[in-house]
N, C-alpha and C positions, 0 to 999 in steps of 0.2 A: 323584518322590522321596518317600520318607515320612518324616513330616514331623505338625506337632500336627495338622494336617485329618486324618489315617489313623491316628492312634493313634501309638503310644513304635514308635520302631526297631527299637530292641533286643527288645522281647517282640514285635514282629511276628514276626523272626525267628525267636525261641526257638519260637514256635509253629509255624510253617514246619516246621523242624526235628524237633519232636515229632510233625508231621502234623495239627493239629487248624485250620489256618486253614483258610478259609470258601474256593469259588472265587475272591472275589473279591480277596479278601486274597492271594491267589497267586499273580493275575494281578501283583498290587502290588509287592509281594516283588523276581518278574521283572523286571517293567518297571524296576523303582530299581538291579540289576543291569546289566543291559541298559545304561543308561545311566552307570554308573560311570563318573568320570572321575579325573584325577590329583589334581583340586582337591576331591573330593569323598569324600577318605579318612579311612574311619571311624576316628574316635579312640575312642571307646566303648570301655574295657576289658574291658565283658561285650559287647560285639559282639562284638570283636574273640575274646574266647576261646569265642564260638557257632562263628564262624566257623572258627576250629581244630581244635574238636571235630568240624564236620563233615566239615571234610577230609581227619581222620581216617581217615572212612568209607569214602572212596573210594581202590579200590586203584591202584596204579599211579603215584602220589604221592610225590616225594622227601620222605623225613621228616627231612634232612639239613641241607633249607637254613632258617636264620636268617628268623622270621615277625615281626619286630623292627623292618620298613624297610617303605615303600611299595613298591615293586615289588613285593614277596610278597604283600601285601596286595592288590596289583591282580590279582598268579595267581590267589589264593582267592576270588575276586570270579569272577575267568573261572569258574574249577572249579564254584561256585557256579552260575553259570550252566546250565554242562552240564548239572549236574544237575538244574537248573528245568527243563530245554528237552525233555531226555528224559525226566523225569520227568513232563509236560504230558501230553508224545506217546503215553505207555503209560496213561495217565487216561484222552484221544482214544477209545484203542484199545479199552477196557474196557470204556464208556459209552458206545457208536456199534455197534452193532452191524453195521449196513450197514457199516460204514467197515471194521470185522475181516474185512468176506469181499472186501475192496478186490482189487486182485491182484497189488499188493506184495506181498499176505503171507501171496498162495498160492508155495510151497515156497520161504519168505524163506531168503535168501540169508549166510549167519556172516561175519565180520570173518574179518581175519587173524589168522596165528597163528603161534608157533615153527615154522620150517621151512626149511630152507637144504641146498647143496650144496658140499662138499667135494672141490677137484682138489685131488693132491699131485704135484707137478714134469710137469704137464702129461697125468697120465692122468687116465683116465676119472670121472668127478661121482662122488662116495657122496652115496646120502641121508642126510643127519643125521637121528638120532632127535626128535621133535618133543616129548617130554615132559621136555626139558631144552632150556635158555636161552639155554645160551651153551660152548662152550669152549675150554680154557685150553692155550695156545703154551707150553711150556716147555723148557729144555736136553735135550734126549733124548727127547721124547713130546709126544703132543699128544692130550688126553684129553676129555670130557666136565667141567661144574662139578662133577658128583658124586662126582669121581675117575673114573671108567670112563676105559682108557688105548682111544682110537681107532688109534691107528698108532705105530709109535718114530718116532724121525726123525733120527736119530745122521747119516744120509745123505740127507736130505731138503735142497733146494735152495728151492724156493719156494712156499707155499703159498695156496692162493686159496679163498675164500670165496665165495660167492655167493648172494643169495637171494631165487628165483621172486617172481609175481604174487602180493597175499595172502599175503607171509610177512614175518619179522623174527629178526633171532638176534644176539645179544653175541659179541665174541671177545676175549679176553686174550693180547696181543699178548705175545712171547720178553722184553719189557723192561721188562713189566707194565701196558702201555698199554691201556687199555678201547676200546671199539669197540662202537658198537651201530648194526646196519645196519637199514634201512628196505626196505619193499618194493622188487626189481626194485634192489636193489643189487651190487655186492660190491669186495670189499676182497683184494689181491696182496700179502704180504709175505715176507723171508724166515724160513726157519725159525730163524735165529740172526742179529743183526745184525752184522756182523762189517765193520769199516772205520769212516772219519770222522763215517758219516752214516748214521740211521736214517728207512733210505727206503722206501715202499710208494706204489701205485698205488689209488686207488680210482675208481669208478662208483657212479651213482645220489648216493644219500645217506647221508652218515654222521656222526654225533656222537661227538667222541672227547675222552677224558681219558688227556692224556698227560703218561708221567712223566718228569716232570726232568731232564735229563740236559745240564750247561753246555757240555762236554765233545762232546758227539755230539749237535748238533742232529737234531730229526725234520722230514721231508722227506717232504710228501704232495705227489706229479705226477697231478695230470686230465687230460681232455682240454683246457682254457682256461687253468690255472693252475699254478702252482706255488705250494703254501704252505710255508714255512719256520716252524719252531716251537722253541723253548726247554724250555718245560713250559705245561702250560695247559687249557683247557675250548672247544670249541669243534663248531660243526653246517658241514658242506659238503654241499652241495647242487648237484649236477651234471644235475638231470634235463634240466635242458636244453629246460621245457615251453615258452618263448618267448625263446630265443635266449639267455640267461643262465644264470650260474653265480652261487648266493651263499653267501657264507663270514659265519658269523655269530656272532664272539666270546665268550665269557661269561667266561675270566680268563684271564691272561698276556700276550700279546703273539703277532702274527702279522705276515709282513711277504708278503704279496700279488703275484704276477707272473703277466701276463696273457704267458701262452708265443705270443702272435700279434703282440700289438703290443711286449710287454717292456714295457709300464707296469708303475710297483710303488705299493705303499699299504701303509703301518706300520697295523696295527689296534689299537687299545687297548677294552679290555671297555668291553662296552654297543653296540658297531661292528659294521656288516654291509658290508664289498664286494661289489660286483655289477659282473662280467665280465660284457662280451659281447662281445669278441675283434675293437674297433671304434675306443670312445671310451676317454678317461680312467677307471678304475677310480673308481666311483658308490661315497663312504662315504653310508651311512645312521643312524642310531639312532632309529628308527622302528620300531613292531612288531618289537623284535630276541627278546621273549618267546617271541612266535609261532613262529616259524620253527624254535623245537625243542621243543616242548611236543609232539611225538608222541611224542618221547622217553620222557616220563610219561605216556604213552598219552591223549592229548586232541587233536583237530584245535582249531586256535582262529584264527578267521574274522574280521577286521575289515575291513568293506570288499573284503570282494575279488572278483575276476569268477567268476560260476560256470564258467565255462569253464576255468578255471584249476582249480576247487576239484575238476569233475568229474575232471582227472587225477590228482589224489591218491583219487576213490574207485576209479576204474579198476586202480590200484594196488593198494589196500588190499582190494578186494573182487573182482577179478580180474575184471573187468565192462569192456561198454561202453559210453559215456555221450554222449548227444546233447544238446547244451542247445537246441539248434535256434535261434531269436531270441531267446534270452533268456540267451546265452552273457554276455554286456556288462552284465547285470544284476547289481548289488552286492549282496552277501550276507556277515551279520555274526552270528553263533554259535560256540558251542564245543562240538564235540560229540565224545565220548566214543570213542576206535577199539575197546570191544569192541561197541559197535551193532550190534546188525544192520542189513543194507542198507533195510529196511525204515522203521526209525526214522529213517535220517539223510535217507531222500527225504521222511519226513514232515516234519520239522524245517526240511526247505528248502519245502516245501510250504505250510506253518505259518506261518513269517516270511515269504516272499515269493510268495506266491499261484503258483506256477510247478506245475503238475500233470504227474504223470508216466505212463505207462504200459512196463511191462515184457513184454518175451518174451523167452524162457532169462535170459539174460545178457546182455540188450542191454534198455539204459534208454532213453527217447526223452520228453523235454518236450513236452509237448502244444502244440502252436497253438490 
């Protein structure tokens, strides 16, 4: 922690931030990150507004939420992080000459990006264009954000989303519901909601803000569950990497049905249920940050198995990942998804001694 032995806090940072501390001072910086806890939150008003300015910096960042309360305070701590961590790795890279001709980072490998597919009532995929984000479901059409009209749909019954290995795309749902899908996702709804209930199907993963409506509950079916919803904020998560589905709340209210056994669970924010089509519906309020912060475009790691961690880069960078004996080995960062593959093997390289070697698109852990 820093602390009177390392000098003032607050100008350690400020210096950070300007670039001018020492290596060792950086390491410092890190490590008092690193180990951030709930009881160890900065009250420092000029910390605290370092800390804002720099999160500033980083793009991908809601500027929306409230930096007033501890939990925000613990994101800008993670975000913080990221950027210590890849900010190391690209120092590493700079100042290692041998290490640049590694063979990670011969023809490194890009993040994902805008890219999804397009059924309407059951024909054939359209490419979506990838230099727009997201678009917008409305009465009669269904367009691009920039306005550009994609198809009418005066006669359009169901429309589906989808989107490949290494891709991510928004959709603005006929009722004004936000949707932002994750890799090797996608989202079924109709093109007008018309009845008691506004209902859609999804895969993969999704974070959705949905709007209000007391009148016409929304009605998301998985394959594990059924979520019922009011109005609200909230991340589902279907991949399904180890027998589980979790649903993980940020406002409103959810009420949880596991469609195998009909368990149910009322979720109140800050809550994550975890199906697995067996036991009683698992609430948690652990790591419930985590679990959508790809949203803001950041992976953020507490503890968890790289085996795990490997299928979200398999995902993200359309790869494939062998952890070999060192799947069960915990691993705790937050790293950045527009990385390149490059950086985030260094990163796990960095904090946990695990080596890798690459051919095309296949990653393998060293023995």
């Amino acid at each position: 922690m820093m602390n009177q032995e390392h000098g003032n806090g607050p100008s350690l940072l400020k210096k950070y931030v300007e670039g001018k501390c020492t290596t060792q001072e950086q390491a410092l910086v890190e490590e008092w990150y690193l180990n951030l806890g709930e009881d160890q939150i900065p009250s420092d008003k000029e910390l605290i507004s370092d800390v804002i300015e720099l999160q500033k910096r980083l793009k991908g960042i809601s500027k929306e939420q409230p930096y007033n309360n501890k939990g925000y305070i613990i994101a800008i701590a993670a975000i913080l992080l990221a950027f210590f961590t890849i900010g190391t790795i690209l120092y590493l890279q700079r100042n290692n000459n041998q290490e640049s001709k590694h063979e990670l980072f011969v023809d490194d490998i890009a993040p994902g990006k805008n890219k999804a597919l397009l059924s309407i009532d059951g024909q054939p995929a359209i490419a979506l264009d990838g230099k727009n984000s997201s678009i917008i479901s409305k009465e009669g059409s269904l367009g691009y954000n920039n306005g550009t009209t994609i198809v009418e749909t005066e006669n359009v019954k169901t429309i589906r989303l989808s989107t490949p290995a290494a891709g991510q795309f928004e959709v603005v749902l006929p009722d004004g519901t936000k949707a932002w899908l994750n890799a090797l996702s996608s989202i079924t709804y109709p093109a007008a909601f018309i009845g008691k209930e506004r209902q859609i199907q999804l895969t993969g993963e999704v974070y959705l803000e949905v709007t209000k409506n007391i009148h016409k509950p929304f009605v998301i079916q998985t394959v594990q569950q059924r979520i019922e919803v009011l109005g609200t904020s909230f991340n589902v998560n279907t991949y399904n990497d180890n027998g589980r589905s979790y649903t993980t709340l940020v406002s409103g209210s959810l009420r949880i049905t596991d469609t195998k056994t009909k368990h149910q669970a009322l979720l109140s924010p800050g809550q994550q249920a975890v199906v697995n089509g067996k036991d009683v519906i698992e609430i948690t309020t652990s790591g419930i940050e985590d679990s959508y912060a790809w949203k803001d475009g950041l992976y953020v790691l507490h503890e968890e198995p790289l085996s795990q961690y490997a299928r979200k880069i398999e995902r993200w960078y359309d790869v494939e990942v062998d952890m070999g004996p060192y799947g069960d080995r915990k691993f705790s960062a937050i790293i950045p998804r527009d990385a390149k593959l490059s950086e985030v093997l260094q990163a796990i390289e960095l904090k946990s001694n695990v080596k890798f070697t690459r051919e095309g698109r296949r990653i393998v852990a060293m023995r």
